[in-house]
C-alpha positions as CSV (number, residue, x, y, z in Angstrom):
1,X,8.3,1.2,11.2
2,X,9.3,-0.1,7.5
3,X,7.5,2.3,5.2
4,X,7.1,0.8,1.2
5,X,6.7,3.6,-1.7
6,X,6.1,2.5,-4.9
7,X,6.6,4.7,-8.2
8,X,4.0,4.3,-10.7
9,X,4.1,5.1,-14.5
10,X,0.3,4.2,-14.2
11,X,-2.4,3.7,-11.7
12,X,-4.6,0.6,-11.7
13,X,-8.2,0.2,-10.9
14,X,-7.2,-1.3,-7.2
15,X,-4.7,1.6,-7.0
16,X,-7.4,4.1,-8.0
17,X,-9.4,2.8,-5.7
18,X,-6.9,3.3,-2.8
19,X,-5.9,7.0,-3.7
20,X,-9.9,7.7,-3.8
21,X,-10.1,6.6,-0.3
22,X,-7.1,8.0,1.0
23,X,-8.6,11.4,-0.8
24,X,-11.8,10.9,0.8
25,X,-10.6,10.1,4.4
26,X,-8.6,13.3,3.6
27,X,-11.9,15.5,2.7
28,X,-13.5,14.7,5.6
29,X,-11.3,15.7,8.4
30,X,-9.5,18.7,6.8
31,X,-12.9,20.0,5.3
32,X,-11.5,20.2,1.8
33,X,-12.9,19.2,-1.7
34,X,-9.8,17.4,-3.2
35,X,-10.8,15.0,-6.1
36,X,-8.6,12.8,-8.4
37,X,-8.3,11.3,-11.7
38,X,-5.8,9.6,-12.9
39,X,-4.2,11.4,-15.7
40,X,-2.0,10.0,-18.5
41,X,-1.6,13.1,-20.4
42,X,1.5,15.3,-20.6
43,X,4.0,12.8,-20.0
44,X,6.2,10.3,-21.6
45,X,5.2,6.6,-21.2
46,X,8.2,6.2,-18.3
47,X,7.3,9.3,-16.2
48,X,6.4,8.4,-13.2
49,X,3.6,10.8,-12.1
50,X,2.4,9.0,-9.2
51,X,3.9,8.3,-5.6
52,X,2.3,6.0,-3.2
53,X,4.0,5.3,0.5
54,X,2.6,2.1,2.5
55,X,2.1,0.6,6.0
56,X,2.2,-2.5,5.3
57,X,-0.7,-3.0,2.6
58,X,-2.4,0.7,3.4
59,X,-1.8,3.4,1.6
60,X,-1.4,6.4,4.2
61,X,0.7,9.4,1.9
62,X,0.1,10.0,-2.1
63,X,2.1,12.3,-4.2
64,X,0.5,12.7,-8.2
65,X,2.6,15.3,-10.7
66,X,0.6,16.9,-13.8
67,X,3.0,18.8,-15.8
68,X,1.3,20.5,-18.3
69,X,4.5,23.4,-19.1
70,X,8.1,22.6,-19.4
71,X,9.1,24.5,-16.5
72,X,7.4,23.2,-13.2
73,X,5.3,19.9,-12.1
74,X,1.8,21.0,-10.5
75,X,1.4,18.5,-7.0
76,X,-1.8,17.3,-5.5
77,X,-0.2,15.7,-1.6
78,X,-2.4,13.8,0.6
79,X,-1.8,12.2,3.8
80,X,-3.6,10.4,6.0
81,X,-4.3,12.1,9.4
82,X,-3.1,9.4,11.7
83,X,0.2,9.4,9.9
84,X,0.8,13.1,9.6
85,X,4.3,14.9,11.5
86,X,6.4,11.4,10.5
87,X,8.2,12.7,7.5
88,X,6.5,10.8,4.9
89,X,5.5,14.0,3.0
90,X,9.0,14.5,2.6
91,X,9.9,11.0,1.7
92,X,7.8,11.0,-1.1
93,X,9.2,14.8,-2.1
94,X,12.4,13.7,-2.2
95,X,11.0,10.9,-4.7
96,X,9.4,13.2,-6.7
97,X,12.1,15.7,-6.6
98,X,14.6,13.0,-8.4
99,X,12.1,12.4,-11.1
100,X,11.6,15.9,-12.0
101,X,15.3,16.7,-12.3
102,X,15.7,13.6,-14.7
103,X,13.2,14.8,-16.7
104,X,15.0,18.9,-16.5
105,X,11.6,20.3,-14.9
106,X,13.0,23.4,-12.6
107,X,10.0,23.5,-10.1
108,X,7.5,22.1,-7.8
109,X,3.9,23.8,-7.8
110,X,1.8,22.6,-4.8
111,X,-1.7,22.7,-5.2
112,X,-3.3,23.5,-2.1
113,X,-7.3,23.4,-0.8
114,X,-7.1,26.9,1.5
115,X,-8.6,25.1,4.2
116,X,-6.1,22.7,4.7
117,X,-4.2,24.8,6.5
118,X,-1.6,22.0,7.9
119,X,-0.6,21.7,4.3
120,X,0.0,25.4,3.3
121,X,2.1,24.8,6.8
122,X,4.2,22.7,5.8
123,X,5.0,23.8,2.5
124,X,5.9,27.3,4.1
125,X,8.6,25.5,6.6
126,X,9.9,24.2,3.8
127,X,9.9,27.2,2.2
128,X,7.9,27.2,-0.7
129,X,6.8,30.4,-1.9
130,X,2.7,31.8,-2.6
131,X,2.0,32.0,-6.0
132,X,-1.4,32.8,-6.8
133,X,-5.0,31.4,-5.8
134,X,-8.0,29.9,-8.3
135,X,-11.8,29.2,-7.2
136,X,-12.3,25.4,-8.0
137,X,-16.3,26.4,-9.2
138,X,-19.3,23.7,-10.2
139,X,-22.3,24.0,-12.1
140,X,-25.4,24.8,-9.8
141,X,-27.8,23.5,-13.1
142,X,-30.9,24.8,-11.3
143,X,-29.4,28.0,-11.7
144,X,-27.8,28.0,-15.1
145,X,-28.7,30.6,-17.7
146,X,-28.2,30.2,-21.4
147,X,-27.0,33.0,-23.1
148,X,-28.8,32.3,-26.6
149,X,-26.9,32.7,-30.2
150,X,-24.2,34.8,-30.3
151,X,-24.5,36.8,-33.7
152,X,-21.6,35.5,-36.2
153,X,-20.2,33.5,-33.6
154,X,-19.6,29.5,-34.9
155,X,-18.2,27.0,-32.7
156,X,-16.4,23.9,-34.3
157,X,-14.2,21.1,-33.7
158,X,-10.8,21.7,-33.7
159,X,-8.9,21.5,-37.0
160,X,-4.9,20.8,-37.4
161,X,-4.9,24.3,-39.3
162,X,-6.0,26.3,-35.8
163,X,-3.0,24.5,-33.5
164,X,-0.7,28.0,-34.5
165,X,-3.5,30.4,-33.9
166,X,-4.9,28.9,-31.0
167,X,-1.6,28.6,-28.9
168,X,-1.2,32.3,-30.0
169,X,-4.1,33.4,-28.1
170,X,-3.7,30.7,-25.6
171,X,0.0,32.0,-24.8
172,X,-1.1,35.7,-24.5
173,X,-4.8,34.7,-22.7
174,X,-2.7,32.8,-19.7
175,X,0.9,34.2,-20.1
176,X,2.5,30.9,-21.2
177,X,5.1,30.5,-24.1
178,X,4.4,29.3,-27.2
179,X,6.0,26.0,-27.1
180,X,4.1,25.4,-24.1
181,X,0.4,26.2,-25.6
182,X,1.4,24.1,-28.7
183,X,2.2,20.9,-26.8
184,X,-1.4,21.8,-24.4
185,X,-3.0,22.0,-27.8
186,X,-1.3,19.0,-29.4
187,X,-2.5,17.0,-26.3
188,X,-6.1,17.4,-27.5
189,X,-5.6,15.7,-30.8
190,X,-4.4,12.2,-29.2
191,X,-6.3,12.2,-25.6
192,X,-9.0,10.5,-26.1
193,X,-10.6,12.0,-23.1
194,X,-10.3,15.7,-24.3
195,X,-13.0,17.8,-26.8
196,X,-11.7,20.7,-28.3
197,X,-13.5,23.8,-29.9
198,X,-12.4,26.5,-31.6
199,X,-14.8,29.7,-31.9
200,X,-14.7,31.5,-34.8
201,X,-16.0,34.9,-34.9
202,X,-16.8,36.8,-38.4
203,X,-14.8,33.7,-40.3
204,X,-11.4,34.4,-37.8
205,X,-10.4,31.8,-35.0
206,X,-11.3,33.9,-31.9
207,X,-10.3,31.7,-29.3
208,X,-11.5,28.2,-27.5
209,X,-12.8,25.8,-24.8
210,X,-11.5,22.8,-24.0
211,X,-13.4,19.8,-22.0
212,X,-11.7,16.9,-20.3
213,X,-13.8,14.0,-19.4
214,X,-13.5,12.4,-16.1
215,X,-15.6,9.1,-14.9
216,X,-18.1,11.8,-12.7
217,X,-17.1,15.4,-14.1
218,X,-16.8,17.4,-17.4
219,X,-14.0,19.4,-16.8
220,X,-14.1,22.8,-18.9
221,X,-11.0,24.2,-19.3
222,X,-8.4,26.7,-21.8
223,X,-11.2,29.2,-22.0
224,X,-9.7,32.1,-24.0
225,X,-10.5,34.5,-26.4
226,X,-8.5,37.2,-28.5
227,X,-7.7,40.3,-26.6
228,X,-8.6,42.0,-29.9
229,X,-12.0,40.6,-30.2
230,X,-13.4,40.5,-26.1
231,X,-16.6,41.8,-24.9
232,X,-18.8,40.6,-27.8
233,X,-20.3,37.7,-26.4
234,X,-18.2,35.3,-27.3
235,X,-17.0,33.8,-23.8
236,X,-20.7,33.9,-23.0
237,X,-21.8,32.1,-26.3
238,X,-18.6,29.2,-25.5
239,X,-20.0,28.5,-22.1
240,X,-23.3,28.4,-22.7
241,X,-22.5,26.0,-25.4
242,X,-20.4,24.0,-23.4
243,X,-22.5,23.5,-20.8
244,X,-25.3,22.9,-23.3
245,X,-23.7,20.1,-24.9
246,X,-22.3,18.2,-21.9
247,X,-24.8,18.4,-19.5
248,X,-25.7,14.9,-18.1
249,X,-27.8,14.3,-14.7
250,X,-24.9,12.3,-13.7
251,X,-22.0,14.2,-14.0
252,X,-21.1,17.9,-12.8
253,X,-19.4,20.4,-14.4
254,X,-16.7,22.0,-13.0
255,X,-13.9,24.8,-14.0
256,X,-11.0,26.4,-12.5
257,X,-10.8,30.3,-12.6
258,X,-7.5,33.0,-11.4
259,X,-8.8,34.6,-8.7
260,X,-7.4,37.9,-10.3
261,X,-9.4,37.3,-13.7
262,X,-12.6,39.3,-12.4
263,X,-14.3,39.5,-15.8
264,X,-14.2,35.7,-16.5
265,X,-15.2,35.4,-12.6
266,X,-18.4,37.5,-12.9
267,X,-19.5,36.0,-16.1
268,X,-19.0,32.0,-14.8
269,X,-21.0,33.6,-11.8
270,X,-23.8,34.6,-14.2
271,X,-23.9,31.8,-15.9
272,X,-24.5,29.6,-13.3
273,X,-21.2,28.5,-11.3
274,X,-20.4,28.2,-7.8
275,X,-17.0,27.9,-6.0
276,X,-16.5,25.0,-4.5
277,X,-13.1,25.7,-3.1
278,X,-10.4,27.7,-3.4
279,X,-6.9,26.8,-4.4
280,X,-3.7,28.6,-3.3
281,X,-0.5,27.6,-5.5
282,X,2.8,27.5,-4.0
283,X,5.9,27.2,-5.9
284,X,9.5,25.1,-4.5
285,X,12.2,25.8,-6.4
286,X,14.6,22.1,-6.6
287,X,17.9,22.3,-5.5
């Protein structure tokens, strides 16, 4: 059988529309809670960050890269399940894999729903390696509880005088390097999908929250405060604001949390969110 893949610097409405079915095909038989949107951040205007493989006019195997740090490409897979154990996951790797070394990125990171238990699988034959794990959480709005005003706590819009600051704390909150937390920074000042505010606590930039905007979702994300200034409310007061300002009755609001990172665990608990899923992350070194 003749399979087509086609590399994509950009995804079209129809092609959208193809992945989202492919996705949701995907959900249903591996119980999972996969979701896409097609993302045109982090990337050059000739990466290609999206892999598509055909029978004949269906799209049956996806591959989309999000490369947010210098070092490794994070990978959403999807497969459809009458097509799976044929190699096509590994066409569309080896794809992928040539485009990553053009652009001098060092590693895959998979991005795997737990349940999906063919997937982890597979990326264990082929040896990639576990890395860590995040809950994929949601908004339950019936259960959400404001925090109410933090004392000497402002939150703003981001200013071009907080980029230094803010990847300081950024690069120590979620061990990054600087360079890195600069460009994840720098992306909010020219996506015009992405909010970005910086809390400042007694008059000193104390951290941030980021939201990305998605056609069904508000996406929080880049949560982080100063090791210095933690347990005074001001994670608390960022959510709650967050959550104040972009609530909507037709869109959720989700987050991503580490596993490991109990205290912001507990308090997204509190505030109102509940996993949806959890993520393992497993890393493939190219050769």
């Amino acid at each position: 059988m003749a399979y087509v893949i086609k590399k994509l610097t950009t995804v079209t409405s129809e092609e959208n529309s193809q992945m989202q079915k492919l996705i949701e095909i995907c959900n249903r038989i591996d119980k999972t809670s996969y979701s896409y949107f097609a993302d045109d951040c982090f990337k050059d205007e000739d990466d290609i960050n999206t892999f598509f493989l055909y029978d004949k006019q269906k799209l049956v195997s996806a591959i989309s890269l999000f490369t947010p740090r210098s070092c490794e490409t994070e990978v959403l897979a999807y497969t459809h399940p009458d097509y799976r154990k044929k190699g096509l996951f590994t066409m569309l790797i080896a794809e992928a894999a040539s485009e990553l070394k053009r652009r001098g990125v060092d590693d895959f990171l998979f991005v795997c729903d737990r349940k999906s238990k063919s997937s982890i699988a597979v990326l264990s034959h082929l040896g990639a390696e576990y890395q860590y794990s995040e809950y994929s959480m949601r908004l339950n709005k019936g259960k959400f509880a404001p925090c109410g005003k933090i004392p000497d706590l402002e939150i703003r819009p981001v200013k071009a005088e907080d980029r230094e600051e803010l990847a300081r704390i950024n690069s120590e909150a979620f061990h990054e390097s600087f360079e890195d937390s600069l460009v994840f920074i720098d992306e909010f000042f020219t996506s015009g999908r992405r909010q970005f505010h910086t809390l400042v606590y007694q008059s000193r930039i104390a951290g941030m929250i980021g939201v990305y905007i998605e056609d069904v979702r508000f996406y929080l994300h880049g949560i982080c405060v100063d090791r210095s200034l933690r347990g005074k409310g001001i994670g608390k007061g960022a959510l709650s604001f967050a959550v104040e300002k972009y609530s909507s009755p037709s869109m959720s609001i989700d987050l991503d949390v580490r596993a490991d990172n109990e205290d912001a665990f507990a308090l997204y608990l509190k505030t109102g969110f509940e996993i949806v899923s959890v993520l393992d992350y497993l890393k493939l070194t190219l050769t």
